[in-house]
N, C-alpha and C positions, 0 to 999 in steps of 0.2 A: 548347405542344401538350399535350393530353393522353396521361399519361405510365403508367407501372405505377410504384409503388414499391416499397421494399426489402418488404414484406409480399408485394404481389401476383405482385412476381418471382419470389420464393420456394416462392409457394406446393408442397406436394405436395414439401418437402426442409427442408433445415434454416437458420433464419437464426440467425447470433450477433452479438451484440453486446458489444461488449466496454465497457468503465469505467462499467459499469450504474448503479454506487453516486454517480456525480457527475450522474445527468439532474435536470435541472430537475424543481420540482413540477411544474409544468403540464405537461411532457413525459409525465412518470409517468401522468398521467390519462388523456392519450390512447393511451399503452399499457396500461393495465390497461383502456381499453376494447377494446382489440382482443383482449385476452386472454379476458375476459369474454364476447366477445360471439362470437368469431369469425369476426368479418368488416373489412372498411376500405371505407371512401368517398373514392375521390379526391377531388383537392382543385377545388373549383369544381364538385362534382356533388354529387345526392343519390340517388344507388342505392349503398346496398350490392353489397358482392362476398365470395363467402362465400373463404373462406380455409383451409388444413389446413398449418400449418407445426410445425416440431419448434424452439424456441426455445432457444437455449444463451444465458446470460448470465455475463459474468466482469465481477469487479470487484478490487481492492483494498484495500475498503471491509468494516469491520465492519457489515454490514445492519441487524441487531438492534442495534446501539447507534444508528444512524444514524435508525433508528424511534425510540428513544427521544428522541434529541437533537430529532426531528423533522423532519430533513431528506429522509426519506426514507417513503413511504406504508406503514403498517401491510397493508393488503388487496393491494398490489403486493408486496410481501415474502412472502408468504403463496401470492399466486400462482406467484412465483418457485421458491419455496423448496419446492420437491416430490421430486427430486435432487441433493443436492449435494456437491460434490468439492472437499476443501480441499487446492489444491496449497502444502505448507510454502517456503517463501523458500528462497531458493539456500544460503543459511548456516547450514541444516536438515540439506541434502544433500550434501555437500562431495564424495562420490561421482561427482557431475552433472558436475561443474565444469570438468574438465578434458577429459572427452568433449565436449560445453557448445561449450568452446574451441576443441577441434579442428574442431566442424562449422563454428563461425563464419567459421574461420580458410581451410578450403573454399570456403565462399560468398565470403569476400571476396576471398580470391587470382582465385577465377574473374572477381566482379566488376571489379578493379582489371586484372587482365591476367596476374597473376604466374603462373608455371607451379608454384611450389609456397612451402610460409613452414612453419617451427618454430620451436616454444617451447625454448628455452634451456632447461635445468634448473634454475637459479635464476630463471626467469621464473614456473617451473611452480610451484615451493616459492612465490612469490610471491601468486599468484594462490591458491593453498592458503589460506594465513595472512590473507588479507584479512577482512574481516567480511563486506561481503556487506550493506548493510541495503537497499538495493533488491530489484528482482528480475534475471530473465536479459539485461533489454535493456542492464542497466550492465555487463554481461558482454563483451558484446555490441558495445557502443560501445569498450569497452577494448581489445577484439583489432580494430578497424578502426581506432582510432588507432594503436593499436601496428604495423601492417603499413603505414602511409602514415609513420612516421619511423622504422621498422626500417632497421637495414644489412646485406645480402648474404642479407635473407629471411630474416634468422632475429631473432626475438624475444627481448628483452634484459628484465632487470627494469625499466629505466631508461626501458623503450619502452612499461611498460603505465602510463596515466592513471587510478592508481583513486583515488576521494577517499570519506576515512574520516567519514561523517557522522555518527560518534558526539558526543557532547557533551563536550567535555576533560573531565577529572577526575571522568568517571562513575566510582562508588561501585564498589568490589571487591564479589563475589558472591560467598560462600559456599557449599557443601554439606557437611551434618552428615555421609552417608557416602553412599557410591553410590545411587543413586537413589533418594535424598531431594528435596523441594522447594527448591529454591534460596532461600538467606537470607543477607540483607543485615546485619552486625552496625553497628548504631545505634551512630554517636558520643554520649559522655557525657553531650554539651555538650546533645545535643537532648531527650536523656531527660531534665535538668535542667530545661528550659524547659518539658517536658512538665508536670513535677512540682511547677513554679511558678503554669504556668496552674492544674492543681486546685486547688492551696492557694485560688487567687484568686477559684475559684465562679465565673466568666466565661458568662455566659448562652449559647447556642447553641454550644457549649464545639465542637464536632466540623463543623459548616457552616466556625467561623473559621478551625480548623486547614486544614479541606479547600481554602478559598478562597487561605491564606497558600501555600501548596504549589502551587497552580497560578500563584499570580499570581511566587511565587519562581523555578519552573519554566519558565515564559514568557519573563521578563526573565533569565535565565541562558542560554535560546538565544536570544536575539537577538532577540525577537519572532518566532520563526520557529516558525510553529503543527505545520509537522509533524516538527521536530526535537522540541518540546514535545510530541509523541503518542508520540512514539517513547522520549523519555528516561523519561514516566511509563505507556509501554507500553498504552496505550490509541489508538481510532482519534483521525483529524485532527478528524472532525466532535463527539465529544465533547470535544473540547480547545476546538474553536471555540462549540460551546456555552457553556460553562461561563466562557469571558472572556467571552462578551457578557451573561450572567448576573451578573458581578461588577463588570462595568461597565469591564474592560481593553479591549473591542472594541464599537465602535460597529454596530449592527445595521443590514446595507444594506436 
């Protein structure tokens, strides 16, 4: 049957869409024509319908690197990108976290049936001291597991499921004094190999370094590309570029 979609439902309010930064190219195209043009054609027709929506998009994606890597339309970034609101990660705001908790912990007692659940105190320190490298939903998932194996409704450290996806043996991080830029003190061993490639005049001396660090980075997590975004703090789509440029990933 012919239908309205999410554009023409909308019309005359606001539509959002949310993991903007993962549509497909050819998705992109047909929303940057509806942006462009302001209108949609159901599917199986050709009349335009003009349209007046207020568009919100969220992603978790760096756009601008995602342009360059290319996974993502320069002229749809452009149209996007007219207001924007960078909300920092939970492990920005450690303030959130435990309000955060307690809404969840509302919502789930109601959904599950309980009449009420708290956090222990060493549940609360717990949750504190975590890192945090997702966003609110890992929050999220942790106080609904935590209240389906809690005892007597109250939340134990032992009852929250958080898993640390940092990379083991990431590199200690420095600061010269209060808010300074954070730095890393280089082992010996690498400034000596630094100091050996020059002696050695190595052609494209700075591509090789850059390619050895991603392809060393990659295979230290596991093949796992967004532990590798994360360890050399760039997005997933520039990580995923750069092996299939080096030739670690085969291009679907």
């Amino acid at each position: 049957s012919n239908k309205a979609g999410w554009f023409e439902a909308a019309n005359g309010g606001t539509l959002f869409l949310d993991e903007i930064g993962d549509l497909p190219l050819n998705m992109q195209v047909k929303l940057l024509r509806v942006l462009q043009e302001r209108e949609v054609v159901r599917l199986g027709s050709r009349t335009p319908i003009p349209i007046n929506v207020r568009l919100v998009a969220a992603t978790n994606v760096n756009l601008a690197d995602a342009v360059v890597a290319g996974h993502f339309r320069e002229d749809l970034f452009y149209r996007l990108h007219v207001a924007t609101i960078r909300l920092p990660p939970l492990r920005e705001r450690p303030g959130d976290i435990l309000p955060l908790a307690e809404f969840f912990i509302e919502e789930h007692c109601r959904r599950l049936g309980y009449e009420r659940a708290a956090l222990s105190p060493d549940a609360e320190r717990k949750l504190l001291a975590h890192s945090w490298p997702g966003n609110i939903r890992e929050l999220e998932n942790a106080i609904h597991h935590a209240l389906l194996v809690c005892r007597y409704q109250v939340v134990a450290p032992a009852d929250l499921h958080l898993v640390d996806m940092r990379p083991q043996g990431a590199a200690q991080v420095y600061a010269a004094h209060p808010g300074a830029a954070p730095a890393i003190a280089p082992p010996a061993n690498l400034e000596s190999a630094l100091l050996a490639l020059f002696e050695q005049n190595v052609p494209n001396l700075y591509e090789h370094i850059e390619e050895t660090v991603f392809r060393a980075a990659y295979r230290y997590c596991h093949g796992n590309q967004l532990q590798t975004g994360r360890l050399l703090n760039i997005s997933r789509n520039i990580v995923r570029a750069r092996l299939e440029k080096i030739g670690e990933l085969t291009k679907a």
